[in-house]
Phi, psi and omega in degrees: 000160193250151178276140175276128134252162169231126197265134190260131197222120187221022159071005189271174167341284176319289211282007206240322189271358201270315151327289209275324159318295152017282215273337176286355197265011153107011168299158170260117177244139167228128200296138157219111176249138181247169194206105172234044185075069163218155191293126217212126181222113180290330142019276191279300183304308183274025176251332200266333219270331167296316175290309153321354191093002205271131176250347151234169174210142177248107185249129210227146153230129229250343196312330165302313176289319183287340190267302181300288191291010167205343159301288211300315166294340151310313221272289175330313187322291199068055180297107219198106232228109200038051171059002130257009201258126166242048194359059190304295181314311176311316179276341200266353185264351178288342194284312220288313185309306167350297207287347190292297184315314153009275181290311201306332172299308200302303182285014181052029194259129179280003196222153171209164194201136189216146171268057178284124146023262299347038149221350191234188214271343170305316215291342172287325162288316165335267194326293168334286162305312234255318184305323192296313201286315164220105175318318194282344192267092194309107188279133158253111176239112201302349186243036151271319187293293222283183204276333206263087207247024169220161155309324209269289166340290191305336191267356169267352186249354174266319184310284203303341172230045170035080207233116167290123173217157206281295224205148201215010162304098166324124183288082188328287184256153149264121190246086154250158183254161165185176188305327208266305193196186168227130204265133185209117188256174125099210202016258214271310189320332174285355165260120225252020163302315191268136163311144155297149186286130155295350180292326179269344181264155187264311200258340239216126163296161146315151159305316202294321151322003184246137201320152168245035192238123166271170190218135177244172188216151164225134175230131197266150198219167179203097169064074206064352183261133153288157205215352190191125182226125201035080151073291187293130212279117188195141191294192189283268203320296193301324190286342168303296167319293172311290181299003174276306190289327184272312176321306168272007138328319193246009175076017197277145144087046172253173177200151165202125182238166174227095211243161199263093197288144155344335200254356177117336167280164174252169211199124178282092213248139170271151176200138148233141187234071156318287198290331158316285232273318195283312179315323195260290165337292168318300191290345167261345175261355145308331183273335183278000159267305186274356175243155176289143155346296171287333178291293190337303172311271232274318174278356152314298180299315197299314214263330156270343164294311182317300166296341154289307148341312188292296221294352170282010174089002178249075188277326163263039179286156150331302208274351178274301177320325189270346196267303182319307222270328157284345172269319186307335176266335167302331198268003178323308181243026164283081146209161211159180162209146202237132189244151164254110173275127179238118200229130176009042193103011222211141186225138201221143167303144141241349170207158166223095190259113167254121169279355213183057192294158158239332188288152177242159162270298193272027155246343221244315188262171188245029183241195200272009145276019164323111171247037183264153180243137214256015188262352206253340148315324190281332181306315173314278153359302201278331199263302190315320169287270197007288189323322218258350199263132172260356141176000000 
């Protein structure tokens, strides 16, 4: 009887050569795709995962479960991974593993298998979840093993065992997508002499191409959540869609980072994210009206531990969960609305509605309803000094 894997499958080069290794090393492989916002034809997949041998493929779009269960708890966060990063890829690979385990219980298979790297940082969330969710579940991963230690192999190695793949063209850039964002590696960016290519980017205009009109969006929350964007009632996905489109309209929500990978290199990455990057704005100048100080502060630190977890793979740790479970009780009076201005790269307040304000106006202004009492500043002081003082 053949041993069963179940495979994370996304019908490119790696994962098409990934199969047919598979299948020499004597396995029964069933196929898993997920659909977390990237040009996606379950179509096409399950027609290429057929022409490959494949006798299932389970093609799931995962976009609902990914917005709520893992974006939205980012989102609560203000989750942002060496300060530019809004780990769009980092949240979508603890669900894809999930899903792998899943399966693999469904299908009774001792085996699960992904075409990640052997240097970059998927192949450690993967690897990580899955390990978290069941220990027991024997990992393959083929281009850590195998002979194909090139682009140029694997597409000679497609030729030679008639492996349908789309395209036999050398790959400028490494692109992924999801709803949150886009991840963009590789050609001219690794040297770190160069600008990024207008050329690589998807969602986001040049600055010199973007209205010289500026545009504003308000967006509305409920204990944290959004919940409404300029007056209209709208999920996470659609509201998502709409600030990709206006945001990069205006050059919003780019990064070029040279960020610190997992495995111990540092790695040059590009990224954009519009509807994120305005979305975490908003939600933090709505949290600087409704939370106190000291939480604001202390959730600062939380949002950088979280966002390190997210992005080393360990979203289902003990210690990310518990970290969740305290933003969650922060977002109790985050609800309210924050209008935004968007202008030539640039995201600026333009209103602030707190259902639950802690800023007061008549403590606050220097004009004549003033009610702060200045007599009660020097007690303070004296008590406020004291520690500080040497002698």
């Amino acid at each position: 009887m053949k041993k069963k894997v179940v495979l994370a499958y996304s019908g490119g080069l790696d994962t098409s050569c990934c199969v047919r290794w598979l299948q020499d090393k004597g396995f029964e492989v069933v196929c898993f795709s997920a659909n977390l916002g990237s040009e996606f034809s379950p179509e096409e997949l399950k027609k290429k995962a057929k022409q490959s041998g494949i006798s299932k493929i389970y093609v799931m779009d995962l976009q609902k479960e990914f917005a709520n269960d893992y974006i939205i708890p980012a989102l609560k966060t203000n989750a942002v991974y060496e300060s530019k990063y809004v780990l769009s890829t980092a949240l979508g690979r603890p669900l894809i593993a999930k899903y792998l385990v899943d399966i693999a219980h469904k299908e009774k298979a001792e085996y699960v298998a992904h075409g990640c790297t052997g240097k970059g940082n998927d192949q450690v969330r993967i690897d990580t979840t899955i390990k978290i969710l069941d220990s027991k579940l024997k990992i393959i991963a083929p281009l850590r093993v195998w002979e194909l230690t090139s682009r140029e192999s694997e597409i000679a190695y497609a030729k030679e065992k008639g492996i349908p793949v789309s395209s036999t063209k050398e790959k400028i850039y490494s692109i992924d997508q999801n709803i949150w964002g886009i991840s963009i590696e590789g050609g001219m960016m690794e040297d770190l002499k160069n600008a990024p290519d207008e050329a690589a980017y998807v969602l986001t205009r040049s600055m010199e191409k973007t209205p010289s009109k500026a545009e504003y969006v308000d967006i509305e929350f409920n204990k944290g959540v959004p919940v409404k964007l300029n007056g209209n009632k709208m999920g996470m996905i659609e509201m998502i869609e709409k600030l990709n489109k206006a945001g990069g309209k205006h050059c919003i929500g780019r990064s070029d980072l040279v960020e610190d990978r997992t495995v111990g290199i540092k790695s040059r990455e590009v990224y954009e994210a519009p509807a994120a990057w305005i979305m975490i704005r908003a939600h933090q100048e709505l949290e600087s009206v409704a939370l106190d100080k000291d939480t604001l502060s202390f959730k600062d630190i939380v949002a950088l531990k979280y966002s390190q977890l997210t992005y080393q793979g360990l979203w289902f740790s003990r210690l990310r969960k518990s970290l969740a479970a305290f933003v969650e009780l922060t977002q109790e009076r985050v609800t309210g609305s924050i209008k935004l201005k968007l202008f030539k790269g640039n995201i600026s307040v333009a209103s602030r509605i707190a259902k639950y304000p802690l800023y007061k106006m008549e403590l606050a202004t220097y004009g004549e309803k003033d009610q702060f009492d200045r007599q009660d500043a020097k007690g303070f002081i004296e008590i406020f000094s004291l520690a500080y003082r040497e002698k």
